[in-house]
PyMOL commands that place a pseudoatom at each C-alpha (Angstrom):
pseudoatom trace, name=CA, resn=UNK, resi=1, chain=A, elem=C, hetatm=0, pos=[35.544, -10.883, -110.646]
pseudoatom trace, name=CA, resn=UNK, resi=2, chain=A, elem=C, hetatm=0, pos=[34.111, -14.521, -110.567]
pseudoatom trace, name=CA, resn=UNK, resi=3, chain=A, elem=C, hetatm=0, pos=[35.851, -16.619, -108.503]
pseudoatom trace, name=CA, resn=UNK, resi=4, chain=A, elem=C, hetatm=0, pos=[36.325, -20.413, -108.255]
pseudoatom trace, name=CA, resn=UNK, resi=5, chain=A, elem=C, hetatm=0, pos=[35.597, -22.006, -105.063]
pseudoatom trace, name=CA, resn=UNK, resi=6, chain=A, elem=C, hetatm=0, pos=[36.729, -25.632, -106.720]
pseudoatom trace, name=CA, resn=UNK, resi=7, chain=A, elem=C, hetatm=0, pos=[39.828, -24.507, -109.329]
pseudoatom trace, name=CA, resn=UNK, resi=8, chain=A, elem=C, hetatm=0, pos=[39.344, -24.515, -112.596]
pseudoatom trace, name=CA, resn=UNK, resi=9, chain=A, elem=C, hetatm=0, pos=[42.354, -26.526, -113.229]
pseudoatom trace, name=CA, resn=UNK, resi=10, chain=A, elem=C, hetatm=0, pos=[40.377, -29.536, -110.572]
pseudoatom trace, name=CA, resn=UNK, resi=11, chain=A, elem=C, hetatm=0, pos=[37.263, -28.951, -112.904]
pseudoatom trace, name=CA, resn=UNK, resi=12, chain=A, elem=C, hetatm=0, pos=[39.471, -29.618, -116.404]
pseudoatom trace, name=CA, resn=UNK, resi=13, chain=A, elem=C, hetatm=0, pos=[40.412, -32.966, -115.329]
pseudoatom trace, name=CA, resn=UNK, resi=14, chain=A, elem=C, hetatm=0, pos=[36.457, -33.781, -115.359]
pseudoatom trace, name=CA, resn=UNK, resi=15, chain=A, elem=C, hetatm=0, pos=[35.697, -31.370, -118.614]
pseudoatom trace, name=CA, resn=UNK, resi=16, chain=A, elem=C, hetatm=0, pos=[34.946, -32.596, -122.432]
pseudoatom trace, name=CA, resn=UNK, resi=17, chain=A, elem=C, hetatm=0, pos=[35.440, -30.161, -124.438]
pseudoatom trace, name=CA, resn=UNK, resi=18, chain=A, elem=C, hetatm=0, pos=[35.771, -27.395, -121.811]
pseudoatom trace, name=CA, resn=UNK, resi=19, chain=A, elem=C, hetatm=0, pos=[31.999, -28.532, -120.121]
pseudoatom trace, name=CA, resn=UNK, resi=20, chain=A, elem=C, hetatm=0, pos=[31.203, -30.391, -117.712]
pseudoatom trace, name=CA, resn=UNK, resi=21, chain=A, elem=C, hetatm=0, pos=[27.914, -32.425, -116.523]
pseudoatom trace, name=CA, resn=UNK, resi=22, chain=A, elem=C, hetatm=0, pos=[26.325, -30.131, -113.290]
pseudoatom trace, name=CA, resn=UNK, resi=23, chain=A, elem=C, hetatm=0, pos=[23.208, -31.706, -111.304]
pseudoatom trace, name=CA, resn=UNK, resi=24, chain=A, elem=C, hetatm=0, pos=[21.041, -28.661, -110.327]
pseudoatom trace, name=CA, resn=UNK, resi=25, chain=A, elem=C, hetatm=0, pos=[19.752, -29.397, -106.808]
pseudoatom trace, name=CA, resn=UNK, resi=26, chain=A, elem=C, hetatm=0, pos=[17.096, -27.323, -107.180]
pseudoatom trace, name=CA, resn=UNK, resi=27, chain=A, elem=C, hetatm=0, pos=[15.202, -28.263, -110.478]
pseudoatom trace, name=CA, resn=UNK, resi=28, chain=A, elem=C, hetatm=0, pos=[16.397, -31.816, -110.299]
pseudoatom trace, name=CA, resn=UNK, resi=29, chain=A, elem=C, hetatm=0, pos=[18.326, -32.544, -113.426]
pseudoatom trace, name=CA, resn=UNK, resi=30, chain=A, elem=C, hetatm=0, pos=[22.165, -32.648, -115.170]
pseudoatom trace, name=CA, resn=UNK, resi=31, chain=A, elem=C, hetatm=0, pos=[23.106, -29.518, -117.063]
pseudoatom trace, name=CA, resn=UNK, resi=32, chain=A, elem=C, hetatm=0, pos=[26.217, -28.846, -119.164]
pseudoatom trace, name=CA, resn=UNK, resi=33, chain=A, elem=C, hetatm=0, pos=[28.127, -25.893, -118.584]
pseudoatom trace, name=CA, resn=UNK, resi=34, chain=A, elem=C, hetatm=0, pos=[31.313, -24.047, -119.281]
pseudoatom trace, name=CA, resn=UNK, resi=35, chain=A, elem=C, hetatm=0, pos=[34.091, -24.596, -116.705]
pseudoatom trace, name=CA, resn=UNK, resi=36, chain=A, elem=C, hetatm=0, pos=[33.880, -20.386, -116.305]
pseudoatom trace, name=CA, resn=UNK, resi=37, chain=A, elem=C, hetatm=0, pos=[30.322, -21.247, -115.061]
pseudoatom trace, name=CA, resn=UNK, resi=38, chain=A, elem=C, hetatm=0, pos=[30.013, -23.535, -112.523]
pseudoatom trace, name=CA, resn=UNK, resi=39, chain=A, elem=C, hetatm=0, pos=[31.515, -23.584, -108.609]
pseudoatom trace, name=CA, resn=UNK, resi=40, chain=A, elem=C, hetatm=0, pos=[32.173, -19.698, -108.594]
pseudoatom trace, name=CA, resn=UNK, resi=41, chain=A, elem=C, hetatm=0, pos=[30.637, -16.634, -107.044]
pseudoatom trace, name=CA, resn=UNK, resi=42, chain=A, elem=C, hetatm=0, pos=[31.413, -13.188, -108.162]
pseudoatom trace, name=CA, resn=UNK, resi=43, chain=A, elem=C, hetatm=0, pos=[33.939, -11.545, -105.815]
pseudoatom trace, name=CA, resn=UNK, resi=44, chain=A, elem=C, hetatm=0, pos=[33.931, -14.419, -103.349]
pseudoatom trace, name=CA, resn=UNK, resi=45, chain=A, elem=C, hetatm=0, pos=[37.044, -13.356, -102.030]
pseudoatom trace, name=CA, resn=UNK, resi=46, chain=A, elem=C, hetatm=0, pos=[37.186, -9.602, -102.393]
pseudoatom trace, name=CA, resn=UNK, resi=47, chain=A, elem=C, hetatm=0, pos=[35.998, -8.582, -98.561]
pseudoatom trace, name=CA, resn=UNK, resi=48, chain=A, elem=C, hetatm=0, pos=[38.776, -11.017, -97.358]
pseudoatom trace, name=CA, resn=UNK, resi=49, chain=A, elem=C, hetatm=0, pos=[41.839, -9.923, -99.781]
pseudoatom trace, name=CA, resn=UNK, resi=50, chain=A, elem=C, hetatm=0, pos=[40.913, -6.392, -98.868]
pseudoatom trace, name=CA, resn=UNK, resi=51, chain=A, elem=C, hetatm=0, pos=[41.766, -6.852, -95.140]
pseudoatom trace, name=CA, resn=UNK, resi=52, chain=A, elem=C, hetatm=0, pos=[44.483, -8.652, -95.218]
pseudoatom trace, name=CA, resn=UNK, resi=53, chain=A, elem=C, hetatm=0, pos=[46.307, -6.706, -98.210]
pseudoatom trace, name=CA, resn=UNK, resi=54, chain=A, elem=C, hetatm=0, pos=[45.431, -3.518, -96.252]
pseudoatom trace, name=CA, resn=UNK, resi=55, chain=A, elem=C, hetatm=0, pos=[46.777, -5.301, -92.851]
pseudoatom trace, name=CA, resn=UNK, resi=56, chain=A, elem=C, hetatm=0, pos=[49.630, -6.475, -94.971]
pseudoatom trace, name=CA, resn=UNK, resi=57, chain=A, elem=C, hetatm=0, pos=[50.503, -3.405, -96.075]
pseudoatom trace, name=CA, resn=UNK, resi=58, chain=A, elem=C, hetatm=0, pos=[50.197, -1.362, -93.023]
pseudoatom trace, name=CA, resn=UNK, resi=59, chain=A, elem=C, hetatm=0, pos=[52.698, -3.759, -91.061]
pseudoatom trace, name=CA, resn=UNK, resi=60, chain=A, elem=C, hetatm=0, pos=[55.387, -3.656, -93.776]
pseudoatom trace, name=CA, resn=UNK, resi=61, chain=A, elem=C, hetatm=0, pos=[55.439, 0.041, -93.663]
pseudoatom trace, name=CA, resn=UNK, resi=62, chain=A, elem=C, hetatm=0, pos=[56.384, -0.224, -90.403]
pseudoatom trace, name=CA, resn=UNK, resi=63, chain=A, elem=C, hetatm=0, pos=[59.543, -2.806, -91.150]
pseudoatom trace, name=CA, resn=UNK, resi=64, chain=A, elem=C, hetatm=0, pos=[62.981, -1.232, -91.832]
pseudoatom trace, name=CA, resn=UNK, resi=65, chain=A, elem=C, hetatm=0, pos=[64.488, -2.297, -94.727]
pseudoatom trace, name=CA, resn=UNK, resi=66, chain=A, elem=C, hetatm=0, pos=[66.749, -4.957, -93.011]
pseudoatom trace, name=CA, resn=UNK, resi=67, chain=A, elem=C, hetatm=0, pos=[63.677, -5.922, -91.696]
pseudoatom trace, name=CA, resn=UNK, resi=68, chain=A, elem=C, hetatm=0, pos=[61.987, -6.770, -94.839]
pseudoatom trace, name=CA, resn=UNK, resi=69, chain=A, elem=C, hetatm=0, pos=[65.463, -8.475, -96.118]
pseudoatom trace, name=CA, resn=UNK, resi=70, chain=A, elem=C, hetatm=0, pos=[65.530, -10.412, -92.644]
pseudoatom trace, name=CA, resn=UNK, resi=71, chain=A, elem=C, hetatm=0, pos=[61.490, -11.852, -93.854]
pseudoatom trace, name=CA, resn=UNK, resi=72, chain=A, elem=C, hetatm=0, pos=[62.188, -12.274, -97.286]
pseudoatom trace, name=CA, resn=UNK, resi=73, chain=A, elem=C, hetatm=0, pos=[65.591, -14.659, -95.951]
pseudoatom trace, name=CA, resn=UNK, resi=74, chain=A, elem=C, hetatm=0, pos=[63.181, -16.769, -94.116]
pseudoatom trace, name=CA, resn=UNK, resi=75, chain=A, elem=C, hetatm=0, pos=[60.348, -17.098, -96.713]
pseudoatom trace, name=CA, resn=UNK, resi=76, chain=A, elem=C, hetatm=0, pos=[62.993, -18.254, -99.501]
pseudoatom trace, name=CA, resn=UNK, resi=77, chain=A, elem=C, hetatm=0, pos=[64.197, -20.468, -96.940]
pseudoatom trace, name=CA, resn=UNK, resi=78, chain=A, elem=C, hetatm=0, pos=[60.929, -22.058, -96.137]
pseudoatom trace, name=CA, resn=UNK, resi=79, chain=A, elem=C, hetatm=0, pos=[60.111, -22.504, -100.034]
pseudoatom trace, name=CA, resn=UNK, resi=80, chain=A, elem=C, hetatm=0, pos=[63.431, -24.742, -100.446]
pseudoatom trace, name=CA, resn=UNK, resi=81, chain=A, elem=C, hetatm=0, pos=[63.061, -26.721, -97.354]
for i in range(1, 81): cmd.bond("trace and resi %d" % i, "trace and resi %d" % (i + 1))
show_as sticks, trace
zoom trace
């Protein structure tokens, strides 16, 4: 999966047509490239996500189902705060 390290939505804001202007460090000049292209890396997050969904998931086993009422109480709380 290629994934954006600066959003895509950010990178719209600065696009013409869905492109935007990219200076290439490397070969010393401005390119134009697709939004899709440009401040990503394929499966930049995928050894992270895999931890902590596995952590995740192996603690919430563990809650009772009060429990997990109890969290999800205290996250909706937080959002409207």
């Amino acid at each position: 999966m290629n994934n954006h390290y600066i959003p895509q939505l950010l990178l719209r804001q600065f696009s013409v047509q869905g492109k935007v202007n990219v200076y290439d460090l490397e070969q010393s000049r401005f390119l134009t490239s697709k939004i899709k292209h440009v401040f990503s890396e394929q499966n930049l997050f995928e050894p992270c996500a895999n931890f902590y969904n596995q952590a995740y998931a192996y603690k919430v086993k563990k809650l009772t189902r009060e429990e997990v009422c109890q969290l999800n109480a205290l996250i909706l709380n937080m959002e409207t705060e």
